[in-house]
C-alpha positions in Angstrom: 0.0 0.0 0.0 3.1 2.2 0.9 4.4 1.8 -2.3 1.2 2.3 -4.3 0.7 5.8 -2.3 4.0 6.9 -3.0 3.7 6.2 -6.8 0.5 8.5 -7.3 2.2 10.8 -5.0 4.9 11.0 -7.6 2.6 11.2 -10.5 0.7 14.1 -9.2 3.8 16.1 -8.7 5.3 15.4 -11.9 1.7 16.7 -12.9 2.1 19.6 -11.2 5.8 20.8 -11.8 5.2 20.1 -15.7 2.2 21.9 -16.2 2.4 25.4 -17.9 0.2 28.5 -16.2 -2.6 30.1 -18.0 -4.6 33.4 -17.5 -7.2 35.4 -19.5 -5.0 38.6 -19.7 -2.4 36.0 -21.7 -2.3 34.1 -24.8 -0.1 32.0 -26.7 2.0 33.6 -29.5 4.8 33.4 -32.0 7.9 34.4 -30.9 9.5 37.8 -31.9 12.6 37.9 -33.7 14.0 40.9 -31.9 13.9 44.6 -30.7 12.3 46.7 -33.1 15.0 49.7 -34.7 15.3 52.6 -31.8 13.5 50.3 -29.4 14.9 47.8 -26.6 13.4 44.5 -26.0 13.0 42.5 -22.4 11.8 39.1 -22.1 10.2 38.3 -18.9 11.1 34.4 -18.5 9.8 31.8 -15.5 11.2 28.5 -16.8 9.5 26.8 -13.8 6.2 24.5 -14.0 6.5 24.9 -10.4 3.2 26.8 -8.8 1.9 26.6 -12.4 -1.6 28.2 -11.1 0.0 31.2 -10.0 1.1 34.5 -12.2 2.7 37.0 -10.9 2.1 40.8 -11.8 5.0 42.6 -13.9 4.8 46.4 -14.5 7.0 49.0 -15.8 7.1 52.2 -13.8 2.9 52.3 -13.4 1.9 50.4 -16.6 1.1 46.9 -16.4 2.8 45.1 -19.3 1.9 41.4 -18.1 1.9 38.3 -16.2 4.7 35.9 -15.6 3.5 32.4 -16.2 5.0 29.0 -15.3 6.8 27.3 -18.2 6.2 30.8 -20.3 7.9 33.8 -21.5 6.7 37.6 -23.1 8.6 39.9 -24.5 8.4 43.6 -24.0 9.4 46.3 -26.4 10.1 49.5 -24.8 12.4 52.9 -25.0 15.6 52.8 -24.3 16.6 54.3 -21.1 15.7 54.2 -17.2 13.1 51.8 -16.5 11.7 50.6 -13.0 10.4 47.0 -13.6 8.3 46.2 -11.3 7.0 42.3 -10.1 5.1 41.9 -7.4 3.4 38.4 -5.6 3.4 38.4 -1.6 6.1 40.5 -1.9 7.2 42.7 -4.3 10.5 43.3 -6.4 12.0 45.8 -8.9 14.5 45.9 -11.5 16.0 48.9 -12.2 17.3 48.7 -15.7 19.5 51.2 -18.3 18.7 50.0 -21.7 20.3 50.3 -24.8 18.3 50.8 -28.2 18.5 47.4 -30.2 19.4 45.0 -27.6 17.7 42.6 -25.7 17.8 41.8 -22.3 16.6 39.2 -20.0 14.8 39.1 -16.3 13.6 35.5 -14.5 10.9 35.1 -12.6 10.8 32.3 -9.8 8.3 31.1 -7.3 9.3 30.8 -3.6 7.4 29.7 -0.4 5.4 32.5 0.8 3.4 33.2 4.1 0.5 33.5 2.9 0.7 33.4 -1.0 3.4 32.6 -3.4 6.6 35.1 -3.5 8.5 35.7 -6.4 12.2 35.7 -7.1 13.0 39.0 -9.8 16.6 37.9 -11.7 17.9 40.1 -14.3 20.2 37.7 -16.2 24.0 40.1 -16.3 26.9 38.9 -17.7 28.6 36.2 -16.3 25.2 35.3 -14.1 24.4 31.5 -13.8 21.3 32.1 -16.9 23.6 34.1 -18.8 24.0 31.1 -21.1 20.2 29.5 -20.4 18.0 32.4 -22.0 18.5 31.4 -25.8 17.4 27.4 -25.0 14.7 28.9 -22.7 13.0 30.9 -26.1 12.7 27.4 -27.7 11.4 25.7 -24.6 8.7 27.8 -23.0 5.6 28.9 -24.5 5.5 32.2 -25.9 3.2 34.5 -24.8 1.6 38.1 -25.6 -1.0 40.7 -23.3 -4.4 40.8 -24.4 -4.2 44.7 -24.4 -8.3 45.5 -23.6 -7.3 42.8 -20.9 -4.1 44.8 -19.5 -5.8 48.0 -19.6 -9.0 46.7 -17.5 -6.5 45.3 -14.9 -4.1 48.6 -15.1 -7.2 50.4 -13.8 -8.6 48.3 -11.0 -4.5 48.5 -9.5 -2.8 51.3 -10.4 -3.0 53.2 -7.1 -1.5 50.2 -5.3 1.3 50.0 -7.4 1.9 53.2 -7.1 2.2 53.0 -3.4 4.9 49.9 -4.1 6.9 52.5 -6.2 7.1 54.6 -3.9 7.6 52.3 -1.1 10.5 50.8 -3.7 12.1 54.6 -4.1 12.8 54.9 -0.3 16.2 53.7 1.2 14.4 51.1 2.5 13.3 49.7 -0.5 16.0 50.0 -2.3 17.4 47.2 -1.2 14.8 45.0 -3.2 15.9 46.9 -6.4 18.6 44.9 -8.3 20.3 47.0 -10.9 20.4 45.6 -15.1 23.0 47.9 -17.4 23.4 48.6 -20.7 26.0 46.3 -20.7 24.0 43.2 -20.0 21.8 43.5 -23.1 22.9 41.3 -26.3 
């Protein structure tokens, strides 16, 4: 009997750890080739089936550009420049990135045990950094996925205030130190 409960208790993890997330503000897409000329591109990546039922928010300054789903990617075109990216779960995370027109550049998402809810893990791959050489195999791998912009705009409105407060919140010497910085020099 052991050994019979143990086996379906296997099964229904591999179940669970290989299953990609979903959500109605997502879709499946075609991958894009690149940044667009005079634009930078970031790919939000959670190569993880782990906690496949939950997405985590992603926002750049106060404009919601998606969800980060398990065993799925989206890419973001964007100006080059200053950019607070912004993911928050149970607790909430920023990357403050200096882009460079025409490259691309690459931040991981991760789930981690959380008190209440999941929290999230916000990587920005640099040079050197143990995904450094993983993000290319990832864009074959994981589903691509794209916003559903009436979707993103709907859910923009219902919590922009509150992200606001977690901007400013993030701005403050205290939480700073859940900003990690992403240069110029990291994007390919």
């Amino acid at each position: 009997m052991k050994n019979y409960l143990r086996i379906v208790l296997f099964v229904i993890l591999i179940l669970i750890v290989g299953c990609a997330g979903s959500s109605q503000y997502m879709v499946k897409t075609t991958p894009i080739g690149g940044p667009s000329p005079g634009k930078a591109l970031v790919y939000f990546m959670r190569p993880s089936g782990f906690g496949f039922a939950i997405n985590f928010q992603i926002w750049d300054n106060d404009d919601f550009i998606g969800l980060s789903q398990a065993k799925s990617y989206f890419a973001y075109q964007c100006d080059p420049g200053r950019h607070l990216f912004i993911g928050i779960a149970e607790n909430k995370r920023g990357v403050e990135a200096d882009l460079e027109a025409e490259k691309s550049y690459y931040i991981i998402t991760q789930v981690r045990m959380g008190g209440w809810r999941a929290r999230m893990a916000f990587i920005p791959v640099t040079r050197g950094s143990e995904f450094w050489d993983k993000v290319e195999a990832y864009k074959t791998e994981l589903n691509s996925i794209a916003p559903k912009e009436e979707e993103l705009a709907k859910w923009e409105a219902k919590k922009k205030a509150k992200t606001q407060q977690i901007i400013s919140f993030l701005e403050t010497a205290e939480g700073s130190k859940y900003v990690i910085p992403l240069g110029k020099e990291d994007g390919r």
